[in-house]
C-alpha positions, 0 to 999 in steps of 0.5 A: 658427763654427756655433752651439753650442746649437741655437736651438729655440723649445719649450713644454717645459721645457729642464730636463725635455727638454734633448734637445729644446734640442739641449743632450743627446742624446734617449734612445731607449725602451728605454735609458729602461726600462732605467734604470728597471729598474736605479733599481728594483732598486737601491732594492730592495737598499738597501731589503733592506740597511737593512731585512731583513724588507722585502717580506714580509708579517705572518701573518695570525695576528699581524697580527691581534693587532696589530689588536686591541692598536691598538683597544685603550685599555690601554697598558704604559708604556715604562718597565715593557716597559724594566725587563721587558726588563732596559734602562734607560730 
């Protein structure tokens, strides 16, 4: 019977590199770009999925007031926005 497992005497990880142990065939480039490409969009749409407004941005106008209420000191206590908002808190 041959070997099995090809006897490599490498510097590289066998977990990072298995190909180069001869335990997984080496992926050619472009079935690595594409597996990137799908990686990327499949994050995207869980991302869209768990957050609807992800990837668009604030307008310029709010984002500005948002400054300015973080530069602030007043604060509203989180009691008073759930009794104005009619929650119990």
């Amino acid at each position: 019977m041959g070997k099995v497992y090809k006897n490599k005497k490498s510097k590289d990880c066998a977990l990072c590199k298995p190909h180069k142990h001869g335990w997984a065939p080496k992926k050619k480039a472009k079935i690595i770009v594409a597996e990137k490409e799908m990686d990327k969009e499949i994050i995207e749409v869980i991302a869209e999925v768990i957050d609807p407004d992800y990837g668009l941005e604030l307008r310029p106008e709010f984002e500005e007031a948002l400054k300015r209420s973080l530069k602030s000191k007043e604060r509203i206590p989180v009691e008073k926005v759930a009794k104005k908002l009619g929650l119990k808190w």
